[in-house]
PyMOL CGO cylinders between C-alpha atoms (Angstrom):
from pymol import cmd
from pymol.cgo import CYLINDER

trace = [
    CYLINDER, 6.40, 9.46, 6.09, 3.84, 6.91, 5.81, 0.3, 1, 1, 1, 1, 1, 1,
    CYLINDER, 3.84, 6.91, 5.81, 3.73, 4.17, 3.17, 0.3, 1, 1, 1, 1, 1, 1,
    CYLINDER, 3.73, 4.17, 3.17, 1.45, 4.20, 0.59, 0.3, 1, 1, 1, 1, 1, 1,
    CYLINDER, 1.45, 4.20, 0.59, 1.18, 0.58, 0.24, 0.3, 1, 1, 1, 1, 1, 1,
    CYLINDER, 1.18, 0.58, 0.24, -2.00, -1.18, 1.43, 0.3, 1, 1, 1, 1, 1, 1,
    CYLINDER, -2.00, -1.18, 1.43, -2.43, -2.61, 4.74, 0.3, 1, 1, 1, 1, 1, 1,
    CYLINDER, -2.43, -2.61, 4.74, -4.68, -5.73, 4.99, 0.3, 1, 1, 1, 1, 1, 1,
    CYLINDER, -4.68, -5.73, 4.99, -5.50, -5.48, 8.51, 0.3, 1, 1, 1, 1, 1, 1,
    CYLINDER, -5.50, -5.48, 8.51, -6.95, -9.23, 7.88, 0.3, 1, 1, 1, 1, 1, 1,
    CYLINDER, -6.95, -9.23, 7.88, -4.42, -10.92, 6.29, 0.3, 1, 1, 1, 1, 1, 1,
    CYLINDER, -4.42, -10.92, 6.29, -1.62, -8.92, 9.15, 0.3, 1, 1, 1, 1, 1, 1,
    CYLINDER, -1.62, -8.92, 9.15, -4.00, -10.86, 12.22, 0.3, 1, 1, 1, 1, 1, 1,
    CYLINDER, -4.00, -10.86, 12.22, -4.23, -14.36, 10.25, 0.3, 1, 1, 1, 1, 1, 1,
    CYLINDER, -4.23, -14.36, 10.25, -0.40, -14.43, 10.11, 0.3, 1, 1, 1, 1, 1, 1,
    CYLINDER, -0.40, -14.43, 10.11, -0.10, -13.93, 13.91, 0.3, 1, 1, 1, 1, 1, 1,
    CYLINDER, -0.10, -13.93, 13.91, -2.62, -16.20, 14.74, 0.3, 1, 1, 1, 1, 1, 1,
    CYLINDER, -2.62, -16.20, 14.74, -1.17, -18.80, 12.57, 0.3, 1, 1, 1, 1, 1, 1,
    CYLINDER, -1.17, -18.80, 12.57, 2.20, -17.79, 14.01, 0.3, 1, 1, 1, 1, 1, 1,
    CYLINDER, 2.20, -17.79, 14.01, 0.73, -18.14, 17.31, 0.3, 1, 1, 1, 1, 1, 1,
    CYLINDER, 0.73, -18.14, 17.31, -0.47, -21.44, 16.78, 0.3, 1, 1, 1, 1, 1, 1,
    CYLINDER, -0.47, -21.44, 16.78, -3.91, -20.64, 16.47, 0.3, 1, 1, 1, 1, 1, 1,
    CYLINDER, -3.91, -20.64, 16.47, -4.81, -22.55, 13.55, 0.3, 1, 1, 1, 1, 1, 1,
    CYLINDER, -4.81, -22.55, 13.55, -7.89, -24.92, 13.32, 0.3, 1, 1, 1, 1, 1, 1,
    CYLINDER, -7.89, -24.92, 13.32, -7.56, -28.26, 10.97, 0.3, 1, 1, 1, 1, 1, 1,
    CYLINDER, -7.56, -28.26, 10.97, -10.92, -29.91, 9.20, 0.3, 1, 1, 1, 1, 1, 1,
    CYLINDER, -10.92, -29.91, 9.20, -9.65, -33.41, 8.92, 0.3, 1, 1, 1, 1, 1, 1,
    CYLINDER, -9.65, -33.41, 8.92, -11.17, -36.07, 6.48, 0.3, 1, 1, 1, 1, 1, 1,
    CYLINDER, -11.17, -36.07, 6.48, -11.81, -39.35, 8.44, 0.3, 1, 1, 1, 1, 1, 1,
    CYLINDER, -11.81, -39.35, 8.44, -12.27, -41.34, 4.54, 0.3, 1, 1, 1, 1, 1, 1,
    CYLINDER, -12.27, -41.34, 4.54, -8.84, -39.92, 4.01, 0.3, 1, 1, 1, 1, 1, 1,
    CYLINDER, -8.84, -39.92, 4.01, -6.89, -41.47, 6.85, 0.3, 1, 1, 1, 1, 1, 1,
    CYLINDER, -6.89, -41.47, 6.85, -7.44, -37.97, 8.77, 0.3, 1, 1, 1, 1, 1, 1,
    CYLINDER, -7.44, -37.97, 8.77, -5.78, -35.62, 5.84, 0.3, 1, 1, 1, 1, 1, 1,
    CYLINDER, -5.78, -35.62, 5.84, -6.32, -32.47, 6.03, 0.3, 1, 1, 1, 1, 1, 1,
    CYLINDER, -6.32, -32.47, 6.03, -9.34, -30.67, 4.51, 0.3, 1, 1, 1, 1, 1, 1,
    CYLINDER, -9.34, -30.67, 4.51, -9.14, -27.22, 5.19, 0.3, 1, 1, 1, 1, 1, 1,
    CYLINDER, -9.14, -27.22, 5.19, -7.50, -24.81, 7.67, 0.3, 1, 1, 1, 1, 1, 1,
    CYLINDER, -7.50, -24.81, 7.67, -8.99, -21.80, 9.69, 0.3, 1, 1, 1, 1, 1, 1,
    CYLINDER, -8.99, -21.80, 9.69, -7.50, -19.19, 11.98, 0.3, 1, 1, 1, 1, 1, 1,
    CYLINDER, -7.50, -19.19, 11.98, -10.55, -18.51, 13.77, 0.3, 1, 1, 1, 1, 1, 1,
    CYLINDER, -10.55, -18.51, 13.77, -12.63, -21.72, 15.48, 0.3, 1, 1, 1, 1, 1, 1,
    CYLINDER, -12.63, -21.72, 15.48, -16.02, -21.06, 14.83, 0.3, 1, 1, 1, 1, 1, 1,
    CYLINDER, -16.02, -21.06, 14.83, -15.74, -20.64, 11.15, 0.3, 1, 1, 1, 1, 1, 1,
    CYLINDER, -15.74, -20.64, 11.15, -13.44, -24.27, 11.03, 0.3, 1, 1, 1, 1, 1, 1,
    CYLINDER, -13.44, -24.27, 11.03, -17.03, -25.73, 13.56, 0.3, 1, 1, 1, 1, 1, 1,
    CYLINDER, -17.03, -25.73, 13.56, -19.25, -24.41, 10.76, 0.3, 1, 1, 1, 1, 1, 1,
    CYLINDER, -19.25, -24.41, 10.76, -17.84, -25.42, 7.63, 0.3, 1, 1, 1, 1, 1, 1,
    CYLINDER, -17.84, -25.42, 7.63, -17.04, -28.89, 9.53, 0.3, 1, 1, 1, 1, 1, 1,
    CYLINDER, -17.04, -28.89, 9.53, -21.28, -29.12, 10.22, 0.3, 1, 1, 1, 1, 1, 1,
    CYLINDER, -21.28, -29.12, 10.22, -21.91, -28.01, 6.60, 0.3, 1, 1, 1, 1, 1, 1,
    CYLINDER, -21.91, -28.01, 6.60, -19.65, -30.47, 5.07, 0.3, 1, 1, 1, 1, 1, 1,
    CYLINDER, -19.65, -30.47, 5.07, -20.93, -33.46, 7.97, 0.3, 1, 1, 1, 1, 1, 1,
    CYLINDER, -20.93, -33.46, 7.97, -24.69, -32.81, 7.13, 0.3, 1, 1, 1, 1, 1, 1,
    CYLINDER, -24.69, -32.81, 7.13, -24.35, -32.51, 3.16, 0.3, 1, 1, 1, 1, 1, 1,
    CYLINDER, -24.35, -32.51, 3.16, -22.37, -36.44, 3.98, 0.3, 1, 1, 1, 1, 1, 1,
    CYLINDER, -22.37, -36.44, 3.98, -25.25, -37.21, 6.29, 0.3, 1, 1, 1, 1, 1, 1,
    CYLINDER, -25.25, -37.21, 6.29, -22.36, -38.55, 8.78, 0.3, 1, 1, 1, 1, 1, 1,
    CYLINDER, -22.36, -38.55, 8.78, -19.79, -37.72, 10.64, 0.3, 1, 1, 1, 1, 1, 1,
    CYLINDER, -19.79, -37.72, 10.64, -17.02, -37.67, 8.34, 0.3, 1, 1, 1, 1, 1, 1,
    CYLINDER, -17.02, -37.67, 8.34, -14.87, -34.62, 9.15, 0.3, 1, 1, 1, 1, 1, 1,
    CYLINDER, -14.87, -34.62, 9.15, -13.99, -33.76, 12.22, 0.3, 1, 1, 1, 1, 1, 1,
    CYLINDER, -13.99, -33.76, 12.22, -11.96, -29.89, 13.69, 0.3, 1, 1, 1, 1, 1, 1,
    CYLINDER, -11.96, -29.89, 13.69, -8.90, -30.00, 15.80, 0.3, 1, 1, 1, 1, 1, 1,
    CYLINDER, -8.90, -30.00, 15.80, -6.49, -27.25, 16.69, 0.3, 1, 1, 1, 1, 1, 1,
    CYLINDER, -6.49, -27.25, 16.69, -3.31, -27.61, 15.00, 0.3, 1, 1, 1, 1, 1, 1,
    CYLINDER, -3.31, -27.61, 15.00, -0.50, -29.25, 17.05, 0.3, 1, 1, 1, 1, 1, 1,
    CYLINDER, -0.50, -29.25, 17.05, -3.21, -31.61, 18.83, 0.3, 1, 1, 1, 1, 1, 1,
    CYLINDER, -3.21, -31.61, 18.83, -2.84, -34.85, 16.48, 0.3, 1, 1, 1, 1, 1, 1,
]
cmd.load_cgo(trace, "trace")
């Protein structure tokens, strides 16, 4: 019998990419590199990093894939 609870098909693929290590890091150069924000998918991590870097009018935050720094 099937379960009547609902299944968040996106929440179910963000835990396997984070378990997979898929996880993309914004990091905050003014902050010693902390951490600003965290993505499972690349492009979104690229676009918020470009949104936050223009409204700064610098390069201030910068995307690596967790496990790289």
């Amino acid at each position: 019998m099937a379960s009547t609870e609902s299944f968040d098909i996106v929440a179910e693929f963000d835990v396997l990419l984070f378990e997979a290590g898929s996880v993309w890091d914004v990091r905050d150069r003014d902050a010693n590199w902390e951490l600003a924000a965290s993505f499972v998918v690349e492009q979104q991590a690229r676009a918020c990093t470009e949104e936050l870097n223009g409204l700064e009018g610098r390069e201030r935050f910068k995307v690596v894939k967790r496990g790289t720094c």
